[in-house]
C-alpha positions in Angstrom: 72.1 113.2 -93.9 72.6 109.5 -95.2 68.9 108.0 -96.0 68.5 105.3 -93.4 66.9 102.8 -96.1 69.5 102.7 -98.1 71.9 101.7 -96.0 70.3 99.1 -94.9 69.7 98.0 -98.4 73.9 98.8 -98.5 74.2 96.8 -95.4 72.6 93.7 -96.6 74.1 93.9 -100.1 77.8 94.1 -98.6 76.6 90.8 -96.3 75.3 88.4 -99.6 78.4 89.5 -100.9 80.1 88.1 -98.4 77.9 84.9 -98.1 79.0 84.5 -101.6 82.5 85.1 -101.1 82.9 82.6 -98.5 80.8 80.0 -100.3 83.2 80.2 -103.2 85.9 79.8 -100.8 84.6 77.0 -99.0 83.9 74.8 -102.8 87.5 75.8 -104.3 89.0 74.4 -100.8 87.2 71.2 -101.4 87.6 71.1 -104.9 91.5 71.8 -104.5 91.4 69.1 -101.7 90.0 65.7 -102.7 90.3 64.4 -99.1 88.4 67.0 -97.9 85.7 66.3 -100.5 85.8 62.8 -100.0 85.2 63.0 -96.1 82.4 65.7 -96.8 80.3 63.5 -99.0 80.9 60.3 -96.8 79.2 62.5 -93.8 76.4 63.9 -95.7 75.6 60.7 -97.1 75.5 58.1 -94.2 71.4 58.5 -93.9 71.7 55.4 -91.4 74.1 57.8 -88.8 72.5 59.8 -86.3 74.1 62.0 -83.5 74.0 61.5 -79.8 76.3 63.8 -77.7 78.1 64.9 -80.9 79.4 60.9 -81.9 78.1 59.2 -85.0 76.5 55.7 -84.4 74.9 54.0 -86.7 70.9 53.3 -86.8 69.6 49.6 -86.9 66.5 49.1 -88.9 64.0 46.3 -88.8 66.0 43.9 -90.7 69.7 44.7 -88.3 67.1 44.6 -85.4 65.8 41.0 -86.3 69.0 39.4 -87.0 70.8 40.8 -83.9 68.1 39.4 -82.1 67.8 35.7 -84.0 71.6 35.0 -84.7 74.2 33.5 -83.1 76.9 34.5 -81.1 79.0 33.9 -84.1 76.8 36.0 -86.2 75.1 33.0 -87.9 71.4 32.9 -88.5 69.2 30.3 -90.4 66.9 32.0 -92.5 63.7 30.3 -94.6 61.6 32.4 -96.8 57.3 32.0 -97.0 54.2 32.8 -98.6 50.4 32.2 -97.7 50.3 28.9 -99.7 53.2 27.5 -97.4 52.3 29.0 -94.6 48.4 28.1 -94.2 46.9 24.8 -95.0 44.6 24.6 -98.2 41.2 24.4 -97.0 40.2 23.8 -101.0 41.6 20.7 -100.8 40.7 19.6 -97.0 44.3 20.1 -95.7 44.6 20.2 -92.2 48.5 21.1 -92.0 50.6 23.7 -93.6 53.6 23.3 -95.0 55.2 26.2 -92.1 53.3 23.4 -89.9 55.6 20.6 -90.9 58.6 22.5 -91.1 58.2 24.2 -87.6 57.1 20.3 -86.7 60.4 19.2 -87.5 62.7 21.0 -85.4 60.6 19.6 -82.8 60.7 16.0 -83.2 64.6 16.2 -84.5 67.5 15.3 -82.5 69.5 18.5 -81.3 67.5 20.8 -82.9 64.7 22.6 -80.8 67.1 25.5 -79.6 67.8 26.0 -83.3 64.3 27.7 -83.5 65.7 30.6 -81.5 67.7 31.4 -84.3 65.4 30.8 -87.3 64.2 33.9 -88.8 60.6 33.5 -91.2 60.9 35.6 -93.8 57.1 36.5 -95.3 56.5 37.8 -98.6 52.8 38.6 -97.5 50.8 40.1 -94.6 48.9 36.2 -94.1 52.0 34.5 -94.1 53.7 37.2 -91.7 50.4 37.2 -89.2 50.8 33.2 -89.2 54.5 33.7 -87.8 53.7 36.2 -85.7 51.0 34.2 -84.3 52.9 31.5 -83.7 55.2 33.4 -82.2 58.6 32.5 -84.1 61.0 35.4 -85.4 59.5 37.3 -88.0 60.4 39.7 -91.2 58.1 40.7 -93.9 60.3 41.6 -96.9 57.6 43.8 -98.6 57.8 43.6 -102.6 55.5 46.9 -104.8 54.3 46.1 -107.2 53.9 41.8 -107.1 52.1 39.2 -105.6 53.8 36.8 -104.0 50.7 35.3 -102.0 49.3 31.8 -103.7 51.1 29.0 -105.1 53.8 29.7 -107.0 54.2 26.3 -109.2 57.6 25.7 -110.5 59.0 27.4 -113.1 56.4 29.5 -113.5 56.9 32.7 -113.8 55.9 34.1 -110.8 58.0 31.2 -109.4 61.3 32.3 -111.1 60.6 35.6 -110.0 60.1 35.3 -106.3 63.3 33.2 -106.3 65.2 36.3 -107.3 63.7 37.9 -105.0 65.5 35.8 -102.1 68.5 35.6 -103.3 68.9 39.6 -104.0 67.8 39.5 -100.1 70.1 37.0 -99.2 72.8 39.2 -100.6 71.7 42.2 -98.4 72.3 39.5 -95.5 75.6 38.7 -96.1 76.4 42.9 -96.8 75.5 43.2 -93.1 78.0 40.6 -92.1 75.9 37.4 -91.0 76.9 34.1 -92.2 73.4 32.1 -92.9 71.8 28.9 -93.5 69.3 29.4 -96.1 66.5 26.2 -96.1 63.6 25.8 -98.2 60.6 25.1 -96.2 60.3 22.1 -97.3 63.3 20.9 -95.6 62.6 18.4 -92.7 65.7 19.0 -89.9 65.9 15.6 -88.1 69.5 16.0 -86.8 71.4 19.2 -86.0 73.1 19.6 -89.5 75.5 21.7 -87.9 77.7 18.9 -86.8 77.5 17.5 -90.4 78.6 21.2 -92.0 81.9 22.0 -91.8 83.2 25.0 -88.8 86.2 25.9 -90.6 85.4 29.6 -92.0 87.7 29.0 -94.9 84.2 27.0 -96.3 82.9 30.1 -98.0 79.6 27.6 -99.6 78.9 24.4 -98.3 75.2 23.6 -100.1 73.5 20.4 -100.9 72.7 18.7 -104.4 69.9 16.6 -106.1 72.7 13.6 -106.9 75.7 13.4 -105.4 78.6 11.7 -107.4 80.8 11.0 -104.4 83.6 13.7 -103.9 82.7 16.5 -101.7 84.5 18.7 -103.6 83.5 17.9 -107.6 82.1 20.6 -109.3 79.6 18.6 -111.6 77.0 17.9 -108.9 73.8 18.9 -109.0 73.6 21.2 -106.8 70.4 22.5 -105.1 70.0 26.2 -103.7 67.1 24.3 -101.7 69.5 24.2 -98.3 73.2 26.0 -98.2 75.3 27.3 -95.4 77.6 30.7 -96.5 80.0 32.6 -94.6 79.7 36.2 -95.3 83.5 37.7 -97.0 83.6 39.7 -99.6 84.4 36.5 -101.9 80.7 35.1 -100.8 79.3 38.5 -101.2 81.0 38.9 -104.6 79.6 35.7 -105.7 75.7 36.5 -104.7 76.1 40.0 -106.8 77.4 38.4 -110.2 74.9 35.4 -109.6 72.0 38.5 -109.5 73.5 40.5 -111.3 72.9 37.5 -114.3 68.9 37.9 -113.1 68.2 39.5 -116.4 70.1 37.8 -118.6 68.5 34.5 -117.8 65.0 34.3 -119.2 63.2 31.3 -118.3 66.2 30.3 -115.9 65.5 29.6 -112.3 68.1 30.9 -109.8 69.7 27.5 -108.9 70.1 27.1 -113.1 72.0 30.6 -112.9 74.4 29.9 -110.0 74.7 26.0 -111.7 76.1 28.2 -114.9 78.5 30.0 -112.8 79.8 27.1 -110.9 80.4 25.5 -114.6 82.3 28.1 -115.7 84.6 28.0 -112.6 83.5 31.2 -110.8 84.6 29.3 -108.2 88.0 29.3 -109.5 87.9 33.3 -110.4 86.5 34.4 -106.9 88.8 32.0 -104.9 86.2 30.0 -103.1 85.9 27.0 -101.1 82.7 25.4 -102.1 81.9 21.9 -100.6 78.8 20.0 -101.9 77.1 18.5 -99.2 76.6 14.0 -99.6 72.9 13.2 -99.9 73.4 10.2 -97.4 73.6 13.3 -94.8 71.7 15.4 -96.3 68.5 14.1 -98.6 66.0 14.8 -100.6 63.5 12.8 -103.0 65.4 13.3 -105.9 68.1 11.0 -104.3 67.1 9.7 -100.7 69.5 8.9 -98.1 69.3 4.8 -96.8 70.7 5.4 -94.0 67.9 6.6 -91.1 71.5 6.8 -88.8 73.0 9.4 -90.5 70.2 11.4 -92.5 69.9 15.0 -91.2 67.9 16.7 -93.4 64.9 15.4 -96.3 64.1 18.1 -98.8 60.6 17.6 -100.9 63.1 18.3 -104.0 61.6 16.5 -107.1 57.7 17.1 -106.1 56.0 19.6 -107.4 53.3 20.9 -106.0 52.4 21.7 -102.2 49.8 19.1 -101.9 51.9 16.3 -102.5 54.8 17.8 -100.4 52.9 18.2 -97.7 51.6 14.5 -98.0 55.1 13.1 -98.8 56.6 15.0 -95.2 54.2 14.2 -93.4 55.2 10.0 -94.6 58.9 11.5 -93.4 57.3 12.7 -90.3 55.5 9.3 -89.5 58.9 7.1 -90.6 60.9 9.0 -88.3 58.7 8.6 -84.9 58.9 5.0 -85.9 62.4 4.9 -86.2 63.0 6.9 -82.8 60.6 4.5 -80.8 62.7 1.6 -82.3 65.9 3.2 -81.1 64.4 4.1 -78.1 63.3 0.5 -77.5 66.8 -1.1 -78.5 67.8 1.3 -76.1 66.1 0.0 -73.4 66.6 -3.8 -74.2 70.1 -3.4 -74.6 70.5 -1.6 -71.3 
């Protein structure tokens, strides 16, 4: 009579071999069929797919979540990026209003531009300067860094500076990879006018972004441009553009970003990719390095060419006072003339 143990032992023994057998089957199949292999891998590694009654959708995270929520219907979404030192007024130094302050101010006192806010996403690079949006209950991100400190003042061209400005624009890239079109803006931007009826709505603009000096065509690619305020549409000629310009990141010591992309646009990677770039006038669209004269047709004032936040902050808030002048004189003329 057979001993019971062994064939059991038999028994399992005859069913590895068997496991075995089909699991060579099943990897020759694949590796015989490159399709097959293909479609496997694709499955396995879509980590942002889950399963609900047997069909693959795909998962939203925090960042998906906030700019379905902030964007417009046309998938546009204006995005500015802060720290601590812009978002909470120095008490060293007796300030009573933040840079965040002046910007969020703006959009407020600006001409067209209060339902803008609904699609303005704060990006913090800290827990302060996330807890001051959140308290002040705008749309938020914190885009969480290991390893650095982007919390105090980070004085131009400084190191800490050049890095944090990589930073955005590696971030900015992961936007356009999700397929929204943005307007980045420095918070040092003032928005008096609603610059989108200054900015161009034909899609075939892949770049339309403003510059320090403007030397009167829209199209020249010698101005100065400044990465300060720029509208993109996201294609894969925009998002090829972002990678090369980061992809330069370490190649570029003691380069801020705007120097990089500057390079680029000099050696006609505008030409290579096949993009429409249009530099935006300064009359339009100003800054200190060359203001606009015309209070009629200025849209935007950038703090460009001023250093530190202190003095920004005192030099906006002289924008802020000049322009509640000019709209009570308007307002007045108004009145008389009617």
């Amino acid at each position: 009579m057979d001993n019971p143990k062994q064939s059991v032992a038999n028994i399992a023994i005859l069913s590895l071999l068997f496991a075995g057998f089909l699991y060579l089957y099943n990897c020759s199949s694949t590796l015989t069929n490159p399709l097959i292999s293909f479609q496997n891998q694709s499955i396995c590694n879509q980590t942002n797919l889950t399963t609900i009654d047997d069909v693959s959708v795909p998962v939203q995270d925090e960042l998906d979540s906030v700019l379905a929520k902030t964007s417009m219907a046309n998938k546009t979404v204006i995005i500015t990026i802060v720290n601590k030192a812009y978002a909470v007024a120095d008490q060293d130094v007796k300030a009573d209003t933040s840079m965040l302050d002046l910007f969020i101010n703006s959009f407020w006192l600006g001409e067209d531009t209060r339902s803008l806010l609904d699609h303005l996403l704060i990006v913090t690079v800290d827990r302060t300067a996330y807890d001051r949006c959140q308290f002040l209950k705008l749309n938020c991100f914190q885009l969480k860094t290991d390893g650095v400190d982007f919390e105090g003042e980070k004085i131009f061209m400084s190191q800490d500076f050049i890095k944090m400005m990589w930073r955005r624009t590696l971030f900015l890239l992961e936007v356009l990879k999700r397929g929204y079109n943005f307007i980045f803006t420095d918070t040092d931007v003032m928005w008096l006018r609603n610059p989108f009826v200054r900015l161009s709505h034909n899609e075939t603009k892949d770049l339309q972004i403003s510059t320090d000096m403007f030397f009167g065509d829209t199209w020249n690619k010698k101005q100065l441009i400044n990465t300060g305020f720029y509208y993109v549409q996201s294609n894969n000629k925009t998002i090829a553009l972002f990678e090369t310009w980061y992809g330069k990141k370490d190649n570029s010591t003691g380069m801020k970003e705007q120097d990089v992309l500057l390079d680029l646009i000099r050696h006609d990677i505008i030409g290579q990719l096949g993009l429409r770039v249009r530099f935006l006038h300064t009359l339009y669209f100003s800054g200190f390095c060359q203001d606009s004269k015309d209070f009629g047709a200025v849209t935007t004032v950038h703090a460009n060419c001023c250093r530190s936040i202190t003095a920004k902050v005192a030099d906006l808030k002289a924008v802020h006072r000049d322009w509640k002048r000019y709209k009570k004189y308007t307002f007045v003329q108004k009145v008389v003339c009617a």
